[in-house]
N, C-alpha and C positions, 0 to 999 in steps of 0.2 A: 504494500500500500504506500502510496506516496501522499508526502503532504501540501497543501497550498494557503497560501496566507493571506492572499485577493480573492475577494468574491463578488466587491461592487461593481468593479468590470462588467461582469456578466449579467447585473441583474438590473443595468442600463438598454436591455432590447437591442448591445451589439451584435450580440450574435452566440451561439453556443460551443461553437466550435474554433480555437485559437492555437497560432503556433509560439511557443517560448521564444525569447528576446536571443536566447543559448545556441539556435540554431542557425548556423552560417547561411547567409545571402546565398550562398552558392547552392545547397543542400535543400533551402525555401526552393530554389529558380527549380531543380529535377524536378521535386515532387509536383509545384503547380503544372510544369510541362508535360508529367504523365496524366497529371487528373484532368487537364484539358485534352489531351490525346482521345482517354478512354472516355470520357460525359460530353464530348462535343462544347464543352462550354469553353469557348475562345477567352473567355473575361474573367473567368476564375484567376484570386487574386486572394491576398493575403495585405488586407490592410495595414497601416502605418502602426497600428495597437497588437498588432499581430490577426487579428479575427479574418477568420473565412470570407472571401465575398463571392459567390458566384456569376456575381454580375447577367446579364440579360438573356434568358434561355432564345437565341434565335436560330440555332444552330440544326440544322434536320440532319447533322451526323452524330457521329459518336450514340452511345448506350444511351438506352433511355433506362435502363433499369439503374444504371451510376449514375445520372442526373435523379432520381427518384431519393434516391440514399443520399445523396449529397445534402436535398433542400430538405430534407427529413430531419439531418441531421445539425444542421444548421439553425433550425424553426424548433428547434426538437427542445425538451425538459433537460437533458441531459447533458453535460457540464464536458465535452472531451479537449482536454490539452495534448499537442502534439511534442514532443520531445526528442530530440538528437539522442539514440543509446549507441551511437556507433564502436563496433570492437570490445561491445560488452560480450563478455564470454555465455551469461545468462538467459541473453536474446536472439535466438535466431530470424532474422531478417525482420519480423514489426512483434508485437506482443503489446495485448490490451490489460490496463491493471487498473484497483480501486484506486480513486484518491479520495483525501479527505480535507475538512477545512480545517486551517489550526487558529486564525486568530476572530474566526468569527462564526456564529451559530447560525446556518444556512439547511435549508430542507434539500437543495437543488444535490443532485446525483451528481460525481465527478468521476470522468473515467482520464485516466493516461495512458497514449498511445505510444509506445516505445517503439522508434524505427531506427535500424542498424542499417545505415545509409552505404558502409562500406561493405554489408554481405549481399549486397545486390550488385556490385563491382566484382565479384569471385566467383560469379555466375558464368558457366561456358553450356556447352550444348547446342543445340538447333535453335537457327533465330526464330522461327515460329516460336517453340515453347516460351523462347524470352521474351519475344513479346505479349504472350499471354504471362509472363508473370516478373514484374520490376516493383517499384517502389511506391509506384499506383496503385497496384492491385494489392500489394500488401497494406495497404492503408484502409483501402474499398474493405477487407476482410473482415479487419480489426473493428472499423465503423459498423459493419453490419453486424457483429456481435452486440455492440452496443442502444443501436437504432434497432435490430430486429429481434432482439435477446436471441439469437440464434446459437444452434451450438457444433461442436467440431465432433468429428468421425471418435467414436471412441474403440469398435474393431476395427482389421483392416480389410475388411470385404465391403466397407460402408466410408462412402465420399464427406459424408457430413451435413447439414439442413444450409449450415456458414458456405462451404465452397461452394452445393449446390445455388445459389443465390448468386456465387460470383460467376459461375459459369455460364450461367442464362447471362448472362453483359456482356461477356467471353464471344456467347454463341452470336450476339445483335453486333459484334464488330468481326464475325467471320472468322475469330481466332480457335484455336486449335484449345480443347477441352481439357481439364484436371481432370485425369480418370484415377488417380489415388490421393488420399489424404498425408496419407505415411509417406515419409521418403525411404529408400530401401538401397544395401549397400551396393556397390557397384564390383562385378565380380574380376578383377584384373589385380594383374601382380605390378606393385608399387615398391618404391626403396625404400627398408625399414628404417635407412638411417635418417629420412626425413620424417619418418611418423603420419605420411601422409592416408589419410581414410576417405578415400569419395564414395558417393554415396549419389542420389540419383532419383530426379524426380518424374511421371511419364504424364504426357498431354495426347489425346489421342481428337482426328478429326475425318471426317468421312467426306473421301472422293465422292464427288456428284460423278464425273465423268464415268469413275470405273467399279462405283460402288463400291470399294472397298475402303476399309479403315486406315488411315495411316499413326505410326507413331513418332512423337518426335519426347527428346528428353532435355533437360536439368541436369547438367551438372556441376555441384562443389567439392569442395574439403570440408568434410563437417570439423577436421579438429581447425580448423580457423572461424569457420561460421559460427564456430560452437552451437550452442542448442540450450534444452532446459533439462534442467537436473534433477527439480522435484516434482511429484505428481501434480495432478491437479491445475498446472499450471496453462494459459492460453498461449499459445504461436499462430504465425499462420504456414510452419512448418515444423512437423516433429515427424522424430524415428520410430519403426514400428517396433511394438512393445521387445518385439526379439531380438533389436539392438541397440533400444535404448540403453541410454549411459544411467 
């Protein structure tokens, strides 16, 4: 749980959704350039206080189901601060957590979105899957836990109610589908003396032309991406139970 000491900010009708002061100009500029990518909202913008602005829906591209969550979440009760965790060993790639207020007695719900800006940089694989999955879609994930209390795959023969949500956005921009929740290790002989473990995520999308399925994959280092350590805990990527850490 993380704590927060402003709450008058938010209880001015700016907005509900704000990025911390903590996060580089450069790090702000990615993520607005994915979330306008994937919701078609050319004006999505991060005001001078830091709050969300999605500026004027004119846009007949991008997802409408990510424009849906976005104003949802912006109009919404619920209090989410965005945060730089980059090269935190705890979070792999974004991770949603409580927050709370410390210096004043507020009803409003706070959540904080933790994104590791640099495990989405250690990302290789097929550009389709990469494009189905950056720093956008990990935000989109985290968001729609919070916006739709939605929840994550807990066997590995089940996607999740959270990815299935992200994947209908997925399927409205033509991109290539998260067909597993879990990532799963990657079977190739590596040098022990770097330590290195990849590991490997699959997106699966269906030829109109020849009907058949194609796959394309995800791959990192989990011992750089790191991961999560203790149960219970939300990512918008974890190991399957059989190799988890």
């Amino acid at each position: 749980m993380i704590a927060f000491s402003v709450v008058s900010t938010f209880a001015t009708n700016k907005g509900s959704v704000a990025i911390r002061d903590t996060v580089s100009p450069a790090k702000r500029n990615e993520l607005v350039s994915k979330l306008r990518s994937i919701s078609g909202l050319t004006k999505l913008s991060f005001d001078a206080d830091g709050f969300l602005r999605l500026g004027a829906d004119s846009s007949e591209r991008g997802s409408h189901g990510a424009r849906e969550l976005l104003k949802n979440a912006v109009s919404g009760e619920n209090i989410v601060v965005i945060e730089d965790a980059s090269s935190r060993a705890d979070v792999a790639f974004c991770r949603v957590v409580m927050g709370r207020w410390t210096k004043a007695n507020s009803a409003l719900s706070a959540f904080v979105v933790l994104i590791d800006f640099s495990d989405f940089h250690q990302l290789t694989g097929d550009q389709q899957a990469r494009a189905a999955f950056d720093v956008g879609w990990g935000f989109l994930h985290e968001l729609d836990h919070v916006v739709a209390d939605s929840q994550d795959a807990e066997t590995e023969d089940s996607l999740g109610e959270c990815e299935a949500h992200i994947n209908e956005m997925r399927h409205e921009l033509g991109l290539p589908l998260r067909s597993n929740y879990f990532f799963t290790a990657l079977s190739m002989q590596t040098d022990p003396n770097f330590g290195t473990r990849l590991v490997r995520l699959a997106f699966e999308q269906r030829d109109p032309h020849t009907d058949r399925t194609r796959r394309f994959w995800l791959i990192w280092d989990s011992t750089v991406v790191g991961g999560l350590i203790a149960s219970k805990q939300t990512a918008a990527v974890r190991a399957t139970p059989l190799t988890r850490k």
